[in-house]
C-alpha positions, 0 to 999 in steps of 0.5 A: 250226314250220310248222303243219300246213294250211300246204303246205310242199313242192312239190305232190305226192300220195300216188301220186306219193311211192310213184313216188319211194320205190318203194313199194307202195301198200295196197289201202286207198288205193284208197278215194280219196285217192291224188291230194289233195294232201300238205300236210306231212310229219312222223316226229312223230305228234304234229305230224301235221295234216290233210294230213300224210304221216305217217312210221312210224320204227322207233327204238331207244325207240319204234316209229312205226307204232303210232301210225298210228291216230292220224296218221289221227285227226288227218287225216294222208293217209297213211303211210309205212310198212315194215310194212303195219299192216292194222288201220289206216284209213289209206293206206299206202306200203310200203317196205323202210326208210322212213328211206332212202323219206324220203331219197328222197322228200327228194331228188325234192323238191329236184329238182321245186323246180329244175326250176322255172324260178326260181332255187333255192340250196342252202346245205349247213354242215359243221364239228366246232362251230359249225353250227347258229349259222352256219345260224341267222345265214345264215338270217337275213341270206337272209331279206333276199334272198327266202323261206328254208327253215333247220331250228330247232335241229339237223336234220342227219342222215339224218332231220332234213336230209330233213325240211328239204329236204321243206319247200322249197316253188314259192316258196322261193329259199334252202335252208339245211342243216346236215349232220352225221356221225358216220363216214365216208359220213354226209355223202356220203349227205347230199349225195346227197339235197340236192346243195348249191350252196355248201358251207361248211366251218367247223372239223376239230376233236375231236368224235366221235374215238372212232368216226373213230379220228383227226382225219384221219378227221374231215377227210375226213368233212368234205371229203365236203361239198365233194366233194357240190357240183353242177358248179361249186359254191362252196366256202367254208372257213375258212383258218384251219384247215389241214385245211379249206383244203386242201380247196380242192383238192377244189373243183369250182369257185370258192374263197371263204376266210374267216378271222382271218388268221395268217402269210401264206405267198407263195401264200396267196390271201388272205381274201375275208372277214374280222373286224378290231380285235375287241373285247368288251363285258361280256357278251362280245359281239363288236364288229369291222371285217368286212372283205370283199376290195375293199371299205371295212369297216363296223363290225359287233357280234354280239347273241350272247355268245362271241368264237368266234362271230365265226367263224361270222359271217364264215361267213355273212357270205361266203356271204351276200355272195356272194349279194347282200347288202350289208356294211351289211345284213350288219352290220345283221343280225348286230347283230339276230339273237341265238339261234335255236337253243335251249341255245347260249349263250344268255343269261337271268336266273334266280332261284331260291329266292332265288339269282339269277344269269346264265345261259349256257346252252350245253348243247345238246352239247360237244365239247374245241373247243367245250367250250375257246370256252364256257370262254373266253367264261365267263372273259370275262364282266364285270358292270356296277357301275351307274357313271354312265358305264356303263362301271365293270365288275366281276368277277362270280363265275364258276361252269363246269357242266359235264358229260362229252363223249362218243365221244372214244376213248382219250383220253377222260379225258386231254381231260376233265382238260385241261378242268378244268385251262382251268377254274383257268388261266382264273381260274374261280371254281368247277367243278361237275362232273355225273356223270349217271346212266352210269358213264362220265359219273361218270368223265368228271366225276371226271376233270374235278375231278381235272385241276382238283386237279392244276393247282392244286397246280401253279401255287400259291396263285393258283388255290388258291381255286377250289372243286370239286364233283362232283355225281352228278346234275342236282339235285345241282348244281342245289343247288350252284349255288343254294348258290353264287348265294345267298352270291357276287351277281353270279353267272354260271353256264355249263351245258356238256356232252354231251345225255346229261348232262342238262344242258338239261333243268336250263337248262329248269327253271332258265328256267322260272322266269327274268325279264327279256328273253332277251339 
């Protein structure tokens, strides 16, 4: 996070944020300070600093303009606001919904930054999975080129993408987005305040099918990404989804495709970046050729575990490409950059009560696709058996945490059964089910146990040996998994599910008391 006296936008003044919202200015502010420079702006009061614009939000849980108090204690400049708080000695700015002023504000801050005679890209990434790893690989890889502004973590709504675009500043040369929807129109708003010049597009999968109603719905809540460029922007699509490729039609301008590959039909262009002779090493991290057209490929391998990320690389590895950076500086980058981002797959050692094992940490959400990639890299993980070569690898007892995945629609527990019959077709070990604290989640968790019965009865004694459990909440399976660890060493535990399960607050007790190195 940017601390607080560093300026981290274009220069602006508390008068010249009123003339971007529209707002109106209190009589307050005519004490002075309505030409001292802004230095930050912030929904958090808590990360408010001397300068800050503070943004008074009225959320389901907690009402910002409570603490307009103590934005002014902290040396905020003043407040954005869409009710006067006439108590408060601060500045204020009043304006009818101060999530659509901050959007505003957003958006006059990427335009005062173009209008700069220096170049200035806006990348904007868009898929049902994958987002926020791609942001964070591409973020790196630009970093190499000039100073790069990319949230941490998942800023991709219509309050987290502003916040980003309020941190491009005179000196920034790349923007990195994500932005994000959960029905028809997000994204097109989104656009609307950072128009991107390149927009990337990674997977229509199954996330949130309950609010769009059909995956074709999600396709075109995606392609308003596409349909977002400025004149002439780049489209980058993954070609291995047809739904996404067909998005090149929609494009204003040039067409990059980057994929695995598959049958190739007569007009199939071809890809202009791709990932050859993929393998694995025992903690499931890819190693590959990446290939872009025209050129020799170099080898390349990934500091971050699951052999779904290669996508992802290909993704940043396009863009970044296209930009200027070099295969070898690619492959050099990926081989660096592990997690940004927390609660994706992200790799610890944890030791508890005397129970030690593995931890894949993927807990930040889960969708059906995302949810299917956690599993297959969890099947995939092997352990070291300390052979001199060190090349000896021993299956490790394997256990799946996994919480339920909501907005799915009907089908809801007919995608949680698949999920625990791929438990026991991957060989797992054992499926601990959390239920948390909503009947809905219960369900989801006893659906999940229940398509784990069912396909072990039906392809025999083989996968007869998985056990099940069901826990009613995070301590629960907190006990399973010490129980589990204590009797199995070599113990590999993946957390994966919705954020209303709870399960990244179990990953952050569990961490609490890690040791090693993050790998």
């Amino acid at each position: 996070m940017e601390k607080a006296e560093r300026p981290v936008l274009m220069p602006m003044t508390l008068k010249q944020v009123a003339q971007a919202v529209h707002g109106r200015i209190t009589p307050a502010a005519a004490k002075g300070g309505l030409d001292l420079p802004i230095a930050n702006v912030t929904t958090d009061s808590r990360q408010v600093g001397p300068g800050s614009l503070f943004v008074a939000i009225a959320g389901e849980r907690v009402d910002g303009h409570r603490f307009l108090g103590q934005a002014a204690e902290q040396g905020a400049i003043g407040a954005l606001v869409s009710e006067e708080q006439a108590d408060a000695d601060l500045p204020q700015v009043v304006v009818e919904d101060t999530v659509q002023a901050l959007g505003q504000l957003a958006a006059s801050n990427v335009e005062r930054r173009r209008a700069l005679d220096a170049p200035f890209t806006l990348v904007a990434i868009t898929g049902s999975v994958g987002k926020t790893t791609t942001k964070d690989l591409l973020a790196a890889m630009l970093a190499k080129l000039g100073p790069t502004v990319a949230p941490v973590g998942s800023f991709n709504n219509e309050i987290g993408l502003p916040l980003t675009a309020l941190r491009v500043g005179p000196d920034t040369r790349y923007l990195v987005a994500e932005m994000g929807a959960s029905q028809v129109g997000d994204i097109a708003y989104l656009t609307s305040i950072a128009p991107p010049d390149i927009a990337v597009v990674l997977k229509v999968g199954v996330a949130h099918l309950g609010v769009f109603g059909s995956v074709e719905r999600i396709a075109q809540a995606k392609s308003e990404l596409v349909r977002g460029l400025r004149p002439h922007g780049l489209a980058v699509l993954n070609a291995d989804d047809e739904r996404v490729a067909a998005m090149a039609q929609l494009a204003p301008g040039r067409v990059l495709r980057f994929g695995l590959g598959g049958a190739e039909r007569p007009d199939d262009p071809g890809l202009d970046m791709t990932a050859r002779d993929i393998t694995t090493d025992d903690l499931d991290r890819p190693s590959f050729q990446l290939e872009a057209r025209g050129e020799r490929p170099v080898a390349a391998s990934l500091a971050l575990s699951g052999e779904h990320n290669v996508m992802n690389a290909l993704a940043a590895a396009c863009v970044a490409h296209e930009l200027g950076l070099p295969l070898e500086d690619i492959s050099a980058s990926l081989s660096a950059q592990g997690r940004r981002s927390p609660h994706r797959m992200a790799v610890s050692q944890v030791e508890e009560d005397g129970a030690r094992f593995t931890l894949i940490d993927d807990s930040f959400n889960a969708n059906p696709d995302s949810m299917s990639a956690g599993l297959r890299a969890l099947a995939s993980w092997k352990e070291p058996t300390g052979g001199q070569d060190g090349a000896a690898q021993a299956e490790p007892y394997r256990v799946a945490v996994l919480g339920g995945m909501l907005e799915l629609g009907e089908g809801t527990m007919d995608l949680h059964r698949q999920v625990g019959a791929l438990c026991v077709s991957l060989g797992l070990d054992a499926l601990v089910a959390v239920g948390g604290e909503r009947g809905q989640l219960t369900d989801m968790a006893g659906a999940m146990v229940e398509g784990a019965r069912r396909a072990s009865a039906a392809q025999g004694s083989k996968h007869a040996g998985m056990r099940l459990f069901q826990a009613p909440d995070t301590g629960q399976a907190d006990r399973f998994v010490r129980d589990l660890a204590s009797g199995h060493p070599g113990c590999v535990v993946l957390l994966k599910g919705s954020h209303m399960s709870g399960l990244d607050a179990l990953a952050e007790r569990w961490q609490s008391g890690r040791f090693g190195e993050q790998q």
